[in-house]
C-alpha positions in Angstrom: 0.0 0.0 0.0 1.2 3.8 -0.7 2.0 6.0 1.9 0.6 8.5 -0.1 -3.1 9.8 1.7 -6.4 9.6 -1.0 -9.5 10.8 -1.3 -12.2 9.3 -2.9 -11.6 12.6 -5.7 -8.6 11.1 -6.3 -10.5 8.5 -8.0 -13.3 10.0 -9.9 -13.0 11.0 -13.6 -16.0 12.6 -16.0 -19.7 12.9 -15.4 -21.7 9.4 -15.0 -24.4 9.5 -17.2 -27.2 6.4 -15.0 -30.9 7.5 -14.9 -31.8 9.3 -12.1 -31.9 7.3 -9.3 -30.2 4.4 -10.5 -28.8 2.1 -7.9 -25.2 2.8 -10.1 -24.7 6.1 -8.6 -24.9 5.6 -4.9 -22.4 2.1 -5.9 -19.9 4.2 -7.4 -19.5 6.9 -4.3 -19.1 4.0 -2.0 -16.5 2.5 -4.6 -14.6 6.0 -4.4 -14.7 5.6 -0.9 -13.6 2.4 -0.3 -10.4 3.1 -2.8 -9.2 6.0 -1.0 -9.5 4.3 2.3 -7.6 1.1 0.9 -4.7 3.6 -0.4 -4.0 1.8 -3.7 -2.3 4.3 -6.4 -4.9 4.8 -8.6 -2.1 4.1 -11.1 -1.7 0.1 -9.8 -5.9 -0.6 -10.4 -7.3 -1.6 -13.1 -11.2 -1.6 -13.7 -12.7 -4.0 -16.4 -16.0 -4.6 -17.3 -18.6 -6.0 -19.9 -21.8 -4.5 -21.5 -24.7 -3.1 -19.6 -25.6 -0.2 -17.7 -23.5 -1.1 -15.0 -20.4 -1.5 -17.4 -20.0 2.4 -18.4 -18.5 2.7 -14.9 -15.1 3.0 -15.7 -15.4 6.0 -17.6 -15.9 7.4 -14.0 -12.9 6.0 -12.5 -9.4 7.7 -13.1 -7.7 4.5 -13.1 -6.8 2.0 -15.7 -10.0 0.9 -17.5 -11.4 -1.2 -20.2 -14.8 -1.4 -21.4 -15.1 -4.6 -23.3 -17.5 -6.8 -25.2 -20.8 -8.4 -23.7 -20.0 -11.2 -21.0 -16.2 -11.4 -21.1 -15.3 -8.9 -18.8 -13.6 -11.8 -17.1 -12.0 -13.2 -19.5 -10.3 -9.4 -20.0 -9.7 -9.7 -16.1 -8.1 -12.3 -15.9 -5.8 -12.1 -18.6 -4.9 -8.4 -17.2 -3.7 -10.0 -13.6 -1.8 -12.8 -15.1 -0.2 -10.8 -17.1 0.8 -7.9 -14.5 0.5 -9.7 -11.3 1.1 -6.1 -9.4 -2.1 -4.7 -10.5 -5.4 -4.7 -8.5 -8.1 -5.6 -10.9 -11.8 -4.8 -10.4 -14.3 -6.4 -12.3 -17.8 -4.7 -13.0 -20.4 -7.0 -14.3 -25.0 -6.9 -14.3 -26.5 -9.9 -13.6 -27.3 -10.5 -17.5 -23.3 -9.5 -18.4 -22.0 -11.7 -15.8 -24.5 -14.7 -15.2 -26.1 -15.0 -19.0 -23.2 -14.7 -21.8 -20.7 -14.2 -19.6 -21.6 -17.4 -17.0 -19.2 -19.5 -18.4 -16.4 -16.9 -17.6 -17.7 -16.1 -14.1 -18.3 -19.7 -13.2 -14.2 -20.8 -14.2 -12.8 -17.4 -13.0 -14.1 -18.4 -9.2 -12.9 -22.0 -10.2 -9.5 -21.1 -10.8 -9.4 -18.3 -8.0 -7.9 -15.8 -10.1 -7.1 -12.6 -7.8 -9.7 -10.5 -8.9 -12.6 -8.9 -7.1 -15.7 -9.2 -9.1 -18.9 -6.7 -8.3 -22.0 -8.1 -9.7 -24.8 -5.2 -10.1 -27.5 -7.3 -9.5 -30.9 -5.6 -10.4 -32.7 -8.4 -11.8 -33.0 -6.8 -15.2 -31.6 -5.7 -18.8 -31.8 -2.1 -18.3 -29.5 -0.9 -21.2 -31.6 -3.1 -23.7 -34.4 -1.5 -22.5 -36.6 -4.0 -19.6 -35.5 -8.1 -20.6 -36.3 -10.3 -18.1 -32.4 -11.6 -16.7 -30.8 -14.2 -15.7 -32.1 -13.1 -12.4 -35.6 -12.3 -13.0 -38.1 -14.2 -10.6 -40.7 -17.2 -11.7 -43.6 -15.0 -13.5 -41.3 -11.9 -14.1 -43.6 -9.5 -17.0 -41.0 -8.0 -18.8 -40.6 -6.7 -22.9 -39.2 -10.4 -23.4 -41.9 -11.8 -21.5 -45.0 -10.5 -21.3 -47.2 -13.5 -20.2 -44.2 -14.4 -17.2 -41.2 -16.4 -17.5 -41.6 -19.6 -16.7 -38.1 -20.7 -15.5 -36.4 -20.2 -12.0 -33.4 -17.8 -11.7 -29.9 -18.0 -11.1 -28.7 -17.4 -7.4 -25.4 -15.8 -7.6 -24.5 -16.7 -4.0 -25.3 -20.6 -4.8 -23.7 -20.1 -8.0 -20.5 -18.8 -6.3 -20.7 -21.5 -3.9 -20.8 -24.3 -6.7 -18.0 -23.2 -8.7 -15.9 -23.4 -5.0 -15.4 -19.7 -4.3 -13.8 -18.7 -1.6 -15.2 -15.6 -1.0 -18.8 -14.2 -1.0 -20.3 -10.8 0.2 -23.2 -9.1 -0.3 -24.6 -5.3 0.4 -27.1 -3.0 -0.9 -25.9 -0.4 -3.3 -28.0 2.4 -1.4 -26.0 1.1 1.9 -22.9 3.2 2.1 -21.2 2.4 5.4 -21.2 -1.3 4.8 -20.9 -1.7 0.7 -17.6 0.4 1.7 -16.5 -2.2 4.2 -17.9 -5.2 2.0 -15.9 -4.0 -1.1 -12.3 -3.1 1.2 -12.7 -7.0 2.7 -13.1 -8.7 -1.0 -9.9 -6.1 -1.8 -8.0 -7.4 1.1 -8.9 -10.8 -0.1 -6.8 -12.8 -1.8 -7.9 -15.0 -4.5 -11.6 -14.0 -6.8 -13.7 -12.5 -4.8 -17.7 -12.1 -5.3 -19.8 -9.2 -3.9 -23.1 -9.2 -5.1 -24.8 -5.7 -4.8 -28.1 -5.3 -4.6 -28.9 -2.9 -7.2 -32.6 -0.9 -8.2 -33.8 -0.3 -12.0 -35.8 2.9 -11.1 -37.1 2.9 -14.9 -37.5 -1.4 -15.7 -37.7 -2.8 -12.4 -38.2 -0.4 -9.7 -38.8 -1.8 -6.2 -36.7 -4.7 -7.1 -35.4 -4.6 -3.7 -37.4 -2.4 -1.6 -37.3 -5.1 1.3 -33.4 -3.5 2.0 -34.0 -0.1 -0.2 -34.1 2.3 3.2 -32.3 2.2 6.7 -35.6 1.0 8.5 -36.2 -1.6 5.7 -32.7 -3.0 6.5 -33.6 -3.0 10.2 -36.0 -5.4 9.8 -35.3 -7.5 7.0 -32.0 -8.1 6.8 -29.2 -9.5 9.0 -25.4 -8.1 8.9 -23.1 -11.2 9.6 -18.9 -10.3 10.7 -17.3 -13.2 11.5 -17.1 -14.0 15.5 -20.2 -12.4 15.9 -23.6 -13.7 16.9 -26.2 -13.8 14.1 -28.5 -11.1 15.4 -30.5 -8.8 14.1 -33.9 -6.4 14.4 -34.4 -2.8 15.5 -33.3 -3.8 18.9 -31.2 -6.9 17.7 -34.1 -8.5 19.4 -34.1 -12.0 16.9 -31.8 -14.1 16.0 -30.5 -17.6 14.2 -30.4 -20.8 15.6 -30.1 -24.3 13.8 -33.0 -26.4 13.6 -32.1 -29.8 12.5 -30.2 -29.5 9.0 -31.6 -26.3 8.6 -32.4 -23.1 10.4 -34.8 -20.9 12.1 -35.4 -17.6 13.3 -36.0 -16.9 17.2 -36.9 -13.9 19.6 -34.1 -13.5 22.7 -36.2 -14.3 25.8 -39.4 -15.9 24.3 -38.9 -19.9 25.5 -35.9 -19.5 27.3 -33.7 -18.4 24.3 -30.4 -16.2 25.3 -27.7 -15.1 23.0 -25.6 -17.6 23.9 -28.1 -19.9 21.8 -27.5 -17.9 18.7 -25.1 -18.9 16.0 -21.8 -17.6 15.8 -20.9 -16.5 12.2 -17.8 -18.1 11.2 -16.4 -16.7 7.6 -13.6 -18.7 7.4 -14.9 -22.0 7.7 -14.2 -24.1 4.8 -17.2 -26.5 4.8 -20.1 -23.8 3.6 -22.9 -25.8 4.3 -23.8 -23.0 6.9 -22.7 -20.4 4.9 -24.5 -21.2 1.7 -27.6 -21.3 3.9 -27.5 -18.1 5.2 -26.7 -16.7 1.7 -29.7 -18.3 0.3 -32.2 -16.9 3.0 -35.0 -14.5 1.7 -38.1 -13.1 3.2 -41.0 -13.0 4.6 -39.5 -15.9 6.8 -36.1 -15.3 7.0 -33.7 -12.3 7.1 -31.3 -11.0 3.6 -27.8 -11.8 4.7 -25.4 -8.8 4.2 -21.7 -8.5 4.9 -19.0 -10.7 4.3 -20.6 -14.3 4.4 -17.3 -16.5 2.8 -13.8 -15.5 3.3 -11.2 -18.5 3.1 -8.1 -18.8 2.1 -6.5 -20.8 -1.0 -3.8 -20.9 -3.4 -4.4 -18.2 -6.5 -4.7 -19.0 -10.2 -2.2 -16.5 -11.2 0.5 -16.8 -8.9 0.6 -20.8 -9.4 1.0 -19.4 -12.7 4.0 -17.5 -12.1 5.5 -20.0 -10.1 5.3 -22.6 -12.6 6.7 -20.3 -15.5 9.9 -19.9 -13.1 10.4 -23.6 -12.2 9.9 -24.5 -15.7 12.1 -21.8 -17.2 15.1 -22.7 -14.2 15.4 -26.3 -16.0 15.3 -24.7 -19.6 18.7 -24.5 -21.3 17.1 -21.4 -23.2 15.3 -18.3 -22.1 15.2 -16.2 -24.9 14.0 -17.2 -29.0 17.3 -16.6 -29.9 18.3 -19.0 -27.5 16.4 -21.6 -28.5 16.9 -21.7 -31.9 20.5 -22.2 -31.3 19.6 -25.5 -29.5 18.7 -27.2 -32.6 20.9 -27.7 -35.9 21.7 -24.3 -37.7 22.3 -23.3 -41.6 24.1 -21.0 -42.7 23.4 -20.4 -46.5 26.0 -18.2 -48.6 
């Protein structure tokens, strides 16, 4: 990290040009934020993304940027890291970039743990096609693509994350500043691909997509903010909390039946089983709580720097290093 001292201007570049309202705006100032407080040169980042609303973002950032083609924004990502190991590569992806064309990518970038943070926008739509049902989308969904209801169940990110074994998982509301800011430093401080899905509103296609975690009192009630060591509580008052009932688990009130907080679950982050975790990422209302925070964060060896390991055990052994080199290994002509 720099000695040097940012600010989140020290970051920002041109004039972003979301609807107003969109869930893309309040993102970015907590992106900003969470920069300047990490103190990487904006020099030594790197922000890559695909097609979508979401992917004009960084035309905002005054770091290195690419804006590539639809769905291989990690394909560009990845590439970029192996290639210049020193760099800090952030990946900005919509649930149809990332999860529809670009699945394949997202699925084997996790697999391989690549050392790149990926942000998926999630607001359950194509906005920058003009209101497609997504990858996404809920069972029924009316959208332009499907008018009578889509018939098909959507993707989960969190499970899909999960099943390509990622290593880390977070999750935050866009219009959530404090903790998208701490969410986004953690996947930074992460080592391997991290996944921060961010709950993101369509204020023109899909408005209200998330209002159960849109405002502060919203959040109070409907979510849950797991940090590791911490009991899973949550409520106005932290009055409720999680317990496990058989394989599965269930949502109590501290003193009804004799429940104290020592009967609530301890969020562990760093466990490497994620039976529990992936449970707690799955939850939804009305009977359960939305999981934000950090809910996977385990360590494992990266894609790229097995990469650069290998290319220096293999090139010790090698009698040649350069082309020149190894063409004067083999039998040579010389033609007057």
């Amino acid at each position: 990290m720099s000695e040097t001292k940012y600010t989140p201007a020290d970051y920002k570049a041109g004039q972003p040009r979301w609807c107003p309202g969109c869930g893309d705006h309040a993102f970015l100032n907590s992106f900003h934020k969470a920069l300047a407080e990490l103190g990487v040169p904006p020099h030594e980042i790197a922000v890559i993304s695909g097609i979508g609303c979401s992917s004009r973002l960084p035309y905002y950032m005054n770091t290195y940027g690419m804006h590539t083609i639809h769905g291989r924004a990690a394909a560009i990502a990845t590439g970029a890291k192996v290639a210049n190991p020193d760099l800090t590569i952030w990946q900005i992806s919509g649930d149809g970039d990332g999860l529809a064309i670009g699945g394949n990518h997202f699925i084997h970038a996790i697999r391989r743990n690549v050392d790149i943070n990926i942000v998926l926008l999630n607001n359950r739509i194509y906005g920058l096609t003009k209101g497609q049902y997504s990858p996404t989308s809920a069972r029924g969904f009316v959208s332009k693509s499907s008018p009578y209801g889509t018939v098909e169940d959507p993707f989960r990110p969190a499970e899909l994350c999960f099943g390509a074994r990622g290593r880390f998982f977070a999750r935050c509301a866009a219009v959530d500043g404090g903790p998208s800011v701490e969410v986004l430093k953690a996947a930074a401080h992460h080592k391997g691909t991290s996944v921060v899905e961010v709950l993101q509103n369509c204020v023109i296609f899909n408005d209200g997509t998330h209002s159960a975690v849109a405002k502060k009192e919203d959040r109070e009630k409907n979510a849950i903010y797991l940090e590791h060591g911490k009991p899973m509580l949550f409520g106005p008052n932290r009055e409720f909390g999680l317990m496990q009932e058989g394989f599965g688990l269930k949502v109590v009130k501290l003193g009804e039946n004799g429940v104290t907080e020592k009967d609530i679950l301890v969020h562990d982050a760093h466990c490497e089983d994620h039976t529990l975790q992936l449970k707690l990422a799955l939850m939804e209302g009305p009977d359960f709580p939305i999981a934000l925070g950090v809910i996977r964060d385990v360590e494992a060896p990266t894609y790229d720097e097995a990469v650069e390991a290998q290319i220096e055990e293999v090139s010790a052994k090698k009698k040649y290093h350069t082309f020149a080199e190894l063409l004067d290994t083999n039998d040579t002509w010389e033609v007057k």
